[in-house]
N, C-alpha and C positions, 0 to 999 in steps of 0.2 A: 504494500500500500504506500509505502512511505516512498520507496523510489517511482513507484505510478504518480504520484504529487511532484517528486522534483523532476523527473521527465517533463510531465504536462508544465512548470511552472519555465523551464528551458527551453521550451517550444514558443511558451506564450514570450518570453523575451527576445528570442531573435525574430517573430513574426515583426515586434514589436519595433525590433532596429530595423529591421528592412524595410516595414512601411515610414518609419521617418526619415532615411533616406532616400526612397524615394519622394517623399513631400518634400524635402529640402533640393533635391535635383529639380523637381517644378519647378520649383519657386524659383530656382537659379538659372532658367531656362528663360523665364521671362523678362519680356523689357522694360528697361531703366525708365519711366514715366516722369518723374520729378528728378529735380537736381543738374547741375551743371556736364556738360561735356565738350571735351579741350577736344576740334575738328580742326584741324590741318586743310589750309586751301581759302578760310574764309577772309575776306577783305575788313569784314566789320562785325561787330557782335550782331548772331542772327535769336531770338523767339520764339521757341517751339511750347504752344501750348494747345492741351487737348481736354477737349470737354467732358461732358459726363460718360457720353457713350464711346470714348475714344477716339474719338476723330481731331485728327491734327489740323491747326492753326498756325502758317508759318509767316512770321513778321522779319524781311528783311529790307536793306537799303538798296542790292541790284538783284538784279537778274538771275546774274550768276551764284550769288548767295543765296538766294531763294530755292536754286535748281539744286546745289549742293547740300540744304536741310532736308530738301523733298527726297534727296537721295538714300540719305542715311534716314529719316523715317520708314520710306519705303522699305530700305533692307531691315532695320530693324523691327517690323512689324509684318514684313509678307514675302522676308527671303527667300525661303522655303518653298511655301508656293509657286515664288515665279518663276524659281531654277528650276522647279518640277514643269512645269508650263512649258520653259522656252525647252527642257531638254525632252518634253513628250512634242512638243511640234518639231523639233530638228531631227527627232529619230532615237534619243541617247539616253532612253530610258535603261534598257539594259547595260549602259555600263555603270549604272549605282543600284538598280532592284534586283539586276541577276537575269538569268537566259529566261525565263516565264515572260521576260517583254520583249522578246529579242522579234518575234511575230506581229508583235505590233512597231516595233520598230521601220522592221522593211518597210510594212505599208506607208507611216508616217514620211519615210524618205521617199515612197516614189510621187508624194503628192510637190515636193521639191519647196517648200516653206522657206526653205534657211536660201537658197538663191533667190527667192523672189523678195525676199527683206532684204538682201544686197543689193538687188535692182531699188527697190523704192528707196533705200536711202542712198544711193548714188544720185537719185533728182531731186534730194529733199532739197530747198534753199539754202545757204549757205551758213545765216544766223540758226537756223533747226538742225544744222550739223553739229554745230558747234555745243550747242546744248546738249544733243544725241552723244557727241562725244565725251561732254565733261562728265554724264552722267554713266558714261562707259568708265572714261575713269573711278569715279565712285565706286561702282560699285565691283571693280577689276578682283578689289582684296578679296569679295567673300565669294565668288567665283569660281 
């Protein structure tokens, strides 16, 4: 009896550490909402604030500040998603989920997505390049 009590009492403590770190890997998963971050590229202090349901508000002085907040909101809030996105339209799911998308792969490449977004931004304007690119840069790191 006694060792059925410290068994069950051992079990219940490591169920107990596992699920708190998993609660503390959430939580460290999530993004930084409040507080200061030191962004390399910016011209002038930029304003990032978000309302109740999350949606960003970005107060800057140009253009280009504005586009390099929008950047790192976006990856900090929908990286995930949109590396999934552009890598399920260019074909390149299977090289992160494994050979089960390798079938959907082919197809996605013979619809040719990733040439035909070379062609449209070869005739973007030249100021839409220029933002297309600085936002290339951004977001190059987590890439």
């Amino acid at each position: 009896m006694k060792r059925t009590v410290r068994s069950l009492v051992i079990v219940c403590l490591v169920l107990a550490a596992g699920l708190g770190y998993v609660v503390v890997m959430i939580r460290a998963s999530l993004p930084m909402l409040e507080g200061k971050v030191d962004a390399t590229g910016l011209q002038r202090p930029v304003t990032v604030t978000s309302d109740a349901y999350g949606i960003p508000t970005i107060a800057a002085d140009s253009r280009a500040d504005a586009t390099r907040a929008l950047g790192y909101v976006t990856a900090r809030d929908r990286l995930f998603q949109m590396d999934l996105l552009r890598r399920a339209s260019a074909g390149q799911l299977a090289e992160v989920l494994g050979e089960t998308m390798r079938e959907t792969d082919v197809k996605q490449r013979t619809f040719g997505f990733s040439g035909t977004a070379r062609a449209i931004t070869a005739r973007l304007p030249q100021d839409q390049r220029e933002v297309l690119n600085l936002a290339v840069r951004v977001f190059a790191p987590w890439i």
